[in-house]
C-alpha positions in Angstrom: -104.6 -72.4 59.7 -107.0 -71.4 62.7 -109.9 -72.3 61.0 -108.7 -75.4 59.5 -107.5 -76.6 63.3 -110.4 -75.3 64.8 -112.0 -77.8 62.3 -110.4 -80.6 62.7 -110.5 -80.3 66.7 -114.3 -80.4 65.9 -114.6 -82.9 63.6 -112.2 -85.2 65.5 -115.3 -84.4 68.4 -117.8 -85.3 66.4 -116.8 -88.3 65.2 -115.9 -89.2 68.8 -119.5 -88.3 69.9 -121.5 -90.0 67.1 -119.0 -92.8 66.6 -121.9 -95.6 66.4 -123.6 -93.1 63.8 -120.6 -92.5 62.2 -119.4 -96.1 62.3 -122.4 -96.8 59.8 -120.8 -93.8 57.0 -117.6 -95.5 57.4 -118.5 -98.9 56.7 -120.6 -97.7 53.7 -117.8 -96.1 52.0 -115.1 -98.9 53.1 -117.7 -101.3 51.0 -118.0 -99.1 48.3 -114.3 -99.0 47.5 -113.6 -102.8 48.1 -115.8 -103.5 45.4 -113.8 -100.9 43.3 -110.8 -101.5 44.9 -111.3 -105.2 43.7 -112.7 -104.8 40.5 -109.3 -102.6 39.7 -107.1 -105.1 41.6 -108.5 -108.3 39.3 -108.6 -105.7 35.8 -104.9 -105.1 36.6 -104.1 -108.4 37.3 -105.8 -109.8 34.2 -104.6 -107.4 31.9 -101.0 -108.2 32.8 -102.2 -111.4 32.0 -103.2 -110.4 29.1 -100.1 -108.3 28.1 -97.9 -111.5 28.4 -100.2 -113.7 26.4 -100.1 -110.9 23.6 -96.3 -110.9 23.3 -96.1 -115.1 23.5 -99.2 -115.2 20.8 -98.8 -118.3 18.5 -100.6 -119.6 15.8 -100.7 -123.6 15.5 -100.8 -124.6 11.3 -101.0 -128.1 11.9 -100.0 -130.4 8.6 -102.1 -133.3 7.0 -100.1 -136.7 7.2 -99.5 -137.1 3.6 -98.3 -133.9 3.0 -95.1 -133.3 0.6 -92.1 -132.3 1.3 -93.0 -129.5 -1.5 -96.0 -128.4 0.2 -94.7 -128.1 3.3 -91.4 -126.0 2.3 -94.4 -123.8 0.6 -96.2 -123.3 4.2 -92.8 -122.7 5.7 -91.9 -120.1 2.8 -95.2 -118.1 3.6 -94.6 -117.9 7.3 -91.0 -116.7 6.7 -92.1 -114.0 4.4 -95.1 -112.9 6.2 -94.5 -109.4 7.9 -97.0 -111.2 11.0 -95.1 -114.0 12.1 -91.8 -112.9 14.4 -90.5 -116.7 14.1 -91.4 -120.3 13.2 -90.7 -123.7 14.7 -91.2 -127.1 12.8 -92.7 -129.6 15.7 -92.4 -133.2 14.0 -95.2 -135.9 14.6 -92.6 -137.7 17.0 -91.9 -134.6 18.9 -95.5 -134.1 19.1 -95.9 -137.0 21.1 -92.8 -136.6 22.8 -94.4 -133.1 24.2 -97.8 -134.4 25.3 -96.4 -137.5 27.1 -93.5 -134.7 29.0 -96.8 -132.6 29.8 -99.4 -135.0 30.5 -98.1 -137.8 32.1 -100.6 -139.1 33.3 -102.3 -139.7 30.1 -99.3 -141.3 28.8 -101.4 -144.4 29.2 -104.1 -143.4 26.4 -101.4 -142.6 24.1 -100.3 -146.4 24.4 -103.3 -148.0 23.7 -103.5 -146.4 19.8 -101.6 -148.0 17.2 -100.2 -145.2 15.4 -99.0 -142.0 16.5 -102.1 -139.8 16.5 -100.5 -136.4 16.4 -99.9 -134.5 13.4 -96.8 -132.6 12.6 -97.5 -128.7 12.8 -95.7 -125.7 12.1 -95.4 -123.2 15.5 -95.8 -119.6 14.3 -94.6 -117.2 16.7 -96.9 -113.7 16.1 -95.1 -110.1 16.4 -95.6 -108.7 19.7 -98.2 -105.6 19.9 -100.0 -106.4 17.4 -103.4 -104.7 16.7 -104.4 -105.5 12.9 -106.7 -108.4 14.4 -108.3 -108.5 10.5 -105.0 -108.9 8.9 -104.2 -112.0 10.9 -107.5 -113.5 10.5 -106.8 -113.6 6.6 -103.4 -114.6 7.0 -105.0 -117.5 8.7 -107.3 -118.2 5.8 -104.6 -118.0 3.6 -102.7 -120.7 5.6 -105.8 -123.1 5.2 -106.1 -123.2 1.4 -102.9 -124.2 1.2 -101.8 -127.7 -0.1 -101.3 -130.1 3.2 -102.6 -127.7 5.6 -105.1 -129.6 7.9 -106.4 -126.6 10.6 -104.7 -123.4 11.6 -105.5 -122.3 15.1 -104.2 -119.2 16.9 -104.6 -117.7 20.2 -105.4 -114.0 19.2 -109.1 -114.7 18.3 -109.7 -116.0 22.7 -107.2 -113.4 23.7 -109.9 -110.9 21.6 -112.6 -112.4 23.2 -111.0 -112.6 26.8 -110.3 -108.6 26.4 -113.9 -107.6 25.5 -115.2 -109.7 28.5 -113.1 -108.3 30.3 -114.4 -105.0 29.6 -117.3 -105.5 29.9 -117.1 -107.0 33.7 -114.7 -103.8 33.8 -118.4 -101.8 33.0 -120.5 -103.4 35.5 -118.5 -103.7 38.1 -117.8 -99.6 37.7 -122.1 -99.0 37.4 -121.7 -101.1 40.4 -119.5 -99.3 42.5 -121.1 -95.8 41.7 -124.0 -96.6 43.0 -122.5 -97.7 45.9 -120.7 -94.6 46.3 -123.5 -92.8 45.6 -125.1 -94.5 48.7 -121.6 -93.8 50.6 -122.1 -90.2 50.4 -125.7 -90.2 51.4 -125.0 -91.6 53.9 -122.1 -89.4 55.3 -124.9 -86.6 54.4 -127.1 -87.7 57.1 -124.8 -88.6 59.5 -123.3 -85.4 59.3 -127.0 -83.9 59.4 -127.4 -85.2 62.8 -124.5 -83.9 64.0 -125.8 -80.5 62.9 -128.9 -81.0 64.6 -127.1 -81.6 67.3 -125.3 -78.6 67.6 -128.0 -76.6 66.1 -127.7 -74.2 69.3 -124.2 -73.5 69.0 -124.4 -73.1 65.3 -127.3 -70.3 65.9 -125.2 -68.4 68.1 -122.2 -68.1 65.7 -123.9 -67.5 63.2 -125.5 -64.5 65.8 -121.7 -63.4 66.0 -121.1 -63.0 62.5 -118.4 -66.2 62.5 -117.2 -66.8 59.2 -118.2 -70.0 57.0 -115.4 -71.5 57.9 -116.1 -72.1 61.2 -119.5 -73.0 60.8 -119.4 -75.3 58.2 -115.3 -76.4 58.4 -115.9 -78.7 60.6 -118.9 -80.6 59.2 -117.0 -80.9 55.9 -114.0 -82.0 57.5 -115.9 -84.5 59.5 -116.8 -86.4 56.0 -113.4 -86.3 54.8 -111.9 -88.0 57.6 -115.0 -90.5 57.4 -114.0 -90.8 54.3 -110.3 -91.5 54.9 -111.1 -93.9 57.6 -113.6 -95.7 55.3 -110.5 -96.2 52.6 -108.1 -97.1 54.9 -110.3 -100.1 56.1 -110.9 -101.1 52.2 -107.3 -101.2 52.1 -107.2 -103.2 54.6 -109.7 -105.6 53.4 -108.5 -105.7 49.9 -104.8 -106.4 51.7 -105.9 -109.3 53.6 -107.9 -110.7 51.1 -105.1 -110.9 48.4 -102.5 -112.0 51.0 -105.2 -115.6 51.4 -106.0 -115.8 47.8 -101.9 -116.0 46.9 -101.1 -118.0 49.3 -104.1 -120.4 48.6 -104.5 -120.4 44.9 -101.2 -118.2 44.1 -99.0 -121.2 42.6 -102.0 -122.7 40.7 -102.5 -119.0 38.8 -99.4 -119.7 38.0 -99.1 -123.1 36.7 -101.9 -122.7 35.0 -102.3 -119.7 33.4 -98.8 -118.9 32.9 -98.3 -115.7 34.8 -96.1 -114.8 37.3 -96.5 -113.5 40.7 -99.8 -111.9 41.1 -99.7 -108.4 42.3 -101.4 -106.2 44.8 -102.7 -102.9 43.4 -99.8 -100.3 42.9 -99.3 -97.3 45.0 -100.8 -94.6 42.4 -104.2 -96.7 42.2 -103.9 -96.8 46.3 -103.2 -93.0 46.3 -106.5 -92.7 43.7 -108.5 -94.5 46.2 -107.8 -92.7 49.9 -108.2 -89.5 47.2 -111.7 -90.7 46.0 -113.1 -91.9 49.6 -112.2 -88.6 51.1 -113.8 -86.5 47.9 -116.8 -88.9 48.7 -116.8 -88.1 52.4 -116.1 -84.6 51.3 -119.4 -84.6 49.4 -121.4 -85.8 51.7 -119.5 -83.2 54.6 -120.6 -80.4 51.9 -124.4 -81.4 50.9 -124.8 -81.2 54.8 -123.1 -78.4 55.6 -125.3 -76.3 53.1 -128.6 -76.8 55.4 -126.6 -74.9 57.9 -126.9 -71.7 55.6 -130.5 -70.2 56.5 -131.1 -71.3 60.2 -133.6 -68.7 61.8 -132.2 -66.6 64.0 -133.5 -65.4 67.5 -133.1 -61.9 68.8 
């Protein structure tokens, strides 16, 4: 407990001292983990998004206009005995309209000028929740289009596939992204804390003269980069904080009007514990690659 205080009264020194130095190591890391920090904040936020439109998934087997009463009580039969579909719902061609004119009223005007009622009746298949057998819905779906009176089947799992693996991917580059920043964010707390060393190269001599333990000569150095470190995280925080408070208000009710999700949410507390954890193991890094040129200093007699 000596050492460790000893340290931190040091470090706290230090950073006092070199602050404009310092100020640079912070700022490094703090960008560094905003770009994480918002890459994980929009991932979580989309695949929420994503969650929901899994569990609502429907597929769409829209009906010719001449089709038979027989045909169609065939199309409803398969969707009743499929193991895929949760539930069904017969939308009539009247209801059809009924629906776009309720949703897009201002187009109600187009509808109007067309003689007949352009909309076909459909059947509105309601797929199980968590399902993962993308192949076996894909030929459920080609079953549904041979059949008699079936004009197009369309279903929202193949863009919900698609949404996923881009989302993965932008999940990849934005992580090659932020490594390489934090690479740079721990450099950079290495040669800050390098001068500091230099600067006290004196004092460093003459414990090491004395025989003080590593503790106490390096301690504080690596302590130095994990409170850069922690500083650096609590300003991402910060950022991020700000930054999602003026993109809900601004754009918060038309995220959800139009995409269907609820309240967006700010990151949760374990990702926000990950973060102050990985900027001060960053710092810490940095504290310890600099620290280790303190190990063979000459020494004068």
């Amino acid at each position: 407990m000596r050492a460790l205080r000893y340290s931190f009264e040091q470090a706290m020194t230090s950073l006092w001292r070199g602050r404009r130095s310092s100020s640079l190591s912070v700022a490094t890391i703090a960008a560094a983990l905003v770009v994480l920090g918002a890459l994980l904040l929009v991932s979580w936020n989309v695949e929420r998004l994503l969650v929901q439109w899994a569990a609502a998934a429907e597929m769409s087997v829209f009906l010719q206009d001449d089709v038979t009463p027989k045909a169609r009580a065939a199309i409803e039969q398969t969707l009743v005995e499929s193991d895929l579909v949760g539930g069904h719902e017969f939308v009539s061609k009247a209801q059809a309209l009924s629906r776009f004119r309720r949703d897009f009223a201002d187009l109600s005007g187009v509808v109007e000028q067309v003689a007949s009622n352009p909309f076909p009746a459909s059947f509105e298949a309601r797929l199980e929740p968590n399902l993962d057998d993308a192949a076996a819905v894909e030929r459920f779906a080609t079953e549904l289009r041979g059949a008699t009176g079936v004009e197009e089947v369309r279903f929202d799992q193949t863009w919900i596939e698609r949404l996923t693996t881009a989302v993965n991917l932008l999940r990849g580059v934005g992580l090659v992204v932020a490594l390489v920043l934090v690479v740079a964010a721990a450099l950079t707390v290495a040669n800050v804390i390098r001068l500091a060393c230099f600067a006290r190269r004196d004092e460093i001599e003459i414990m090491q003269l004395v025989g003080a333990p590593l503790a106490y000569v390096r301690g504080p150095f690596v302590l130095e980069g994990v409170l850069q470190g922690d500083i650096g995280t609590v300003a991402a925080l910060v950022v991020l904080g700000v930054g999602f408070s003026i993109a809900e208000s601004w754009y918060g009710e038309t995220f959800a009007l139009v995409l269907g999700v609820g309240t967006l949410r700010f990151l949760p507390p374990a990702m926000g514990f990950l973060l102050v954890v990985g900027g001060m193991a960053v710092g810490c890094v940095g504290g310890l690659v600099a620290a280790r040129g303190t190990r063979d200093r000459p020494k004068t007699a």
